[in-house]
N, C-alpha and C positions, 0 to 999 in steps of 0.2 A: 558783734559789730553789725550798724545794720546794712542794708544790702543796697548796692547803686542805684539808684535810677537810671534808668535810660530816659535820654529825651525822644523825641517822636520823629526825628528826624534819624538816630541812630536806631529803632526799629525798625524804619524804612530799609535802612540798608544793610542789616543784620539780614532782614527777609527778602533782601533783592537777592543777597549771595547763598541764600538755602538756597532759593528758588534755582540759582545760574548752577550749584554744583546739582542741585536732582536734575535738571534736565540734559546738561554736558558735560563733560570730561572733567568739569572741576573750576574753581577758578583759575587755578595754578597749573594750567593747562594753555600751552601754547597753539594759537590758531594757526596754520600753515597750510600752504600748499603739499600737497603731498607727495613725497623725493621721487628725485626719475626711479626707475627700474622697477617700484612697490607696484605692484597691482591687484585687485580684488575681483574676484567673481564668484558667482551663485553655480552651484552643482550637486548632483546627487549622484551614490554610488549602487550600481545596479543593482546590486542583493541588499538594497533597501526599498525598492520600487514599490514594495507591499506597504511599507507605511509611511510616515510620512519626514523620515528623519532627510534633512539637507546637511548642505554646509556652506560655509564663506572661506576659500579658499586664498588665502593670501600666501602671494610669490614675493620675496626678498631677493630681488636683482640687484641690490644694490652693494656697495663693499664693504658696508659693517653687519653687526650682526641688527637685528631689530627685536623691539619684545613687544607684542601688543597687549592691551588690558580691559581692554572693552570694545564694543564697536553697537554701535542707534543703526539697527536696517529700517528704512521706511519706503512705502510704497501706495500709491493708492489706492491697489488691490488688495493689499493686506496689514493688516495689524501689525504695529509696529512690534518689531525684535529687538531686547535688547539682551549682552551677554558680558560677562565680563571675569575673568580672570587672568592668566598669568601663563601666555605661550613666545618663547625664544625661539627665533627663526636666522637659521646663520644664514649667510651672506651665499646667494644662487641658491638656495632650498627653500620650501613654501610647507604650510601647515592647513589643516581642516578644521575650521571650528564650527562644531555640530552645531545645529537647532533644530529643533522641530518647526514646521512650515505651517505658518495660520493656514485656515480655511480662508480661501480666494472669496475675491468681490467680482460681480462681474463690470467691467467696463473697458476702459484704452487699453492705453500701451502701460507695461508693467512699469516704467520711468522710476527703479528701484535707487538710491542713495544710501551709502552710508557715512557717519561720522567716525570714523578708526580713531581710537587713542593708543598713542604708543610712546615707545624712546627708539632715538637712534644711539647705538652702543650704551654708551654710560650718561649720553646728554639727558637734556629738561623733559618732562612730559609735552606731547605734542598731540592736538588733534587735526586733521583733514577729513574732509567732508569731500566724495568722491561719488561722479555715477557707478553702479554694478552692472559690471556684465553678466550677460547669459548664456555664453554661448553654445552652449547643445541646448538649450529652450525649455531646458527643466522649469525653473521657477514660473514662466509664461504657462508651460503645460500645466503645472499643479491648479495654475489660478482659473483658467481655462475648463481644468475638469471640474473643478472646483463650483463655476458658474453654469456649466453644462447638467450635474448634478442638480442644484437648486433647481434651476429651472425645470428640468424634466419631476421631477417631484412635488414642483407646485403645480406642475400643469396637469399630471395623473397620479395617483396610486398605484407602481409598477408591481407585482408580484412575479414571482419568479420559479414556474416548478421545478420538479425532480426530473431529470433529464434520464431518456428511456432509449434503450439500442433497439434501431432498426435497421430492415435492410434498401440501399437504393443502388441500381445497378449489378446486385450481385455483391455489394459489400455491405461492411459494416457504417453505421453512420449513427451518430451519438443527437438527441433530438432532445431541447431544450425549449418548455411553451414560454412564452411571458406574457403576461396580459399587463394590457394598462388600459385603465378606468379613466377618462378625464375626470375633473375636479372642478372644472369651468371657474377657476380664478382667473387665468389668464390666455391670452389668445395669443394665434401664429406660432405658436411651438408643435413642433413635428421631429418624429422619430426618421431618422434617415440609413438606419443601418447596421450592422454590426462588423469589427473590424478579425483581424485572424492574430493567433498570438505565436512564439516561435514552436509553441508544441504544437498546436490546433489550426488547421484551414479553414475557411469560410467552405462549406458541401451545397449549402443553401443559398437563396439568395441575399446576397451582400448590401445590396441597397432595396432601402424601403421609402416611404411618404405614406406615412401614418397620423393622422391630422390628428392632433390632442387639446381642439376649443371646445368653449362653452360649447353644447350641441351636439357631438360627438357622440361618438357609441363605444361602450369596451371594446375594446380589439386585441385577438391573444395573433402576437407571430411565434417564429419557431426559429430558434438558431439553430443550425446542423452544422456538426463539424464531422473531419476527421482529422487522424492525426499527420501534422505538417509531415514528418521524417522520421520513422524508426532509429532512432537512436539512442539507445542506454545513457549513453554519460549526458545529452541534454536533459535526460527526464530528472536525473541523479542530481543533476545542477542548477536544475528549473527553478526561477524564483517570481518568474511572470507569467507563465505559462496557462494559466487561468485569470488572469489580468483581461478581459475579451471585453475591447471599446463599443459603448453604445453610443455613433452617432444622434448630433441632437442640432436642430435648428431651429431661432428664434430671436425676439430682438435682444441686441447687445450681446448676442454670441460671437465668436468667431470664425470663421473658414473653415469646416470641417472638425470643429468642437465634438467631443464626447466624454464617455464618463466610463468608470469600470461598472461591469455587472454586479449587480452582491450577490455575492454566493456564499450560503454555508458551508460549515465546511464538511459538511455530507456531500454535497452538492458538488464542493470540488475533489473530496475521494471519488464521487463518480466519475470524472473526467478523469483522473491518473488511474483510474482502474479498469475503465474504456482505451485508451492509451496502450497500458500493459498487454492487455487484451487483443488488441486487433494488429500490435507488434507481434504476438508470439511470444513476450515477456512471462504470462504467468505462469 
């Protein structure tokens, strides 16, 4: 038997409703405002601060149960997220749904949205299109160090040595060189500093202006630390502890922007073995 034809008006619209289920919830998806009590926000959980997993945390205050099945994060710092499965949220409890978090862009306000597609109990599929909050400033931070990183790396070739125990004042103090090379692509970017972490203090000086334009000369500074507070179960439970913010200023950064150090992980046995050491641990 042979095969239909389509007229050219029925491929239009074959291809209007691929095109509306890849980019939204479906056709068979209802548009709505999104019910009182539901709300959504961006968060990450501390013993993942090393890499980069988040979540989208959605709270079900409402008095049925809810199921969500997808949800579109967009933002114009980062590449769009999209996730979709199958999580039941009863009624007053909330749930985590992972992602991993793009590489940040630098510019504005993080101005994140999501589209949730869900059911209320046993009803229709529904989508709402909602702003995401931040509110411990995770997702802002990521995108932030995110642009702090670029930047300081277009602007030099940072190297990072092996950090050596000396002594200042009669103690110990753990001495880390870094040199950075400019690169002369871009100009007004400056190193401003380095931040202390909950295992390690700033020993040295904390704030720098290290000018990294065209014209510039390598310049190696030195971060010095010692250890914040002798305490076993912080060391034991450390998951940031060599996380040490490199201040960075320039255009389209923010307020007090930085980036983590990269450190090998030589480089950070040195630090827990400096640590151990100057506690009386080993």
């Amino acid at each position: 038997m042979p095969l239909a034809r389509l007229r050219p008006t029925s491929l239009v619209v074959a291809a209007l409703l691929v095109s509306s289920a890849a980019c939204g919830g479906g056709a068979d998806v209802e548009r709505a405002p999104l019910p009182d009590g539901i709300s959504v926000h961006i968060d990450q959980s501390r013993t993942e601060r090393k890499g980069r997993e988040v979540f989208l945390r959605v709270h079900n205050g409402a008095r049925r149960p809810l199921t969500v099945e997808r949800f579109v994060l967009t933002s114009p710092r980062f590449a769009t997220v999209r996730w979709t499965g199958t999580e039941e949220i009863g009624s007053t409890y909330e749930t985590d749904l992972e992602f991993a978090m793009p590489r940040g862009r630098c510019g504005g306000a993080l101005d994140a949205r999501v589209a949730l597609t869900y059911r209320i109990g046993s009803g229709e599929r529904r989508e709402s299109s909602v702003r995401v909050g931040d509110p411990y400033g995770n997702a802002a931070y990521f995108v932030d160090r995110d642009c702090a990183q670029l930047t300081l790396e277009k602007a030099a070739t940072v190297t990072v040595g092996d950090p050596v125990v000396s002594n200042q004042d009669g103690r110990p103090v753990l001495r880390t060189p870094i040199t950075l090379a400019p690169t002369g692509r871009v100009t007004g970017v400056r190193l401003t500093g380095f931040r202390s972490t909950p295992l390690f203090r700033q020993a040295g000086r904390t704030t720098l202006d290290v000018a990294l334009g065209p014209g510039d000369p390598p310049t190696t500074v030195e971060m010095s630390v010692v250890p914040a507070r002798c305490d076993p179960h912080a060391l034991a439970e450390d998951k940031v502890g060599t996380l040490f913010g490199i201040g960075v200023d320039g255009p389209g950064l923010s307020e007090n922007a930085s980036y983590f150090l990269p450190l090998t992980r030589a480089q950070r046995t040195a630090f827990f073995t400096f640590f151990r050491s100057s506690c009386g641990m080993s």
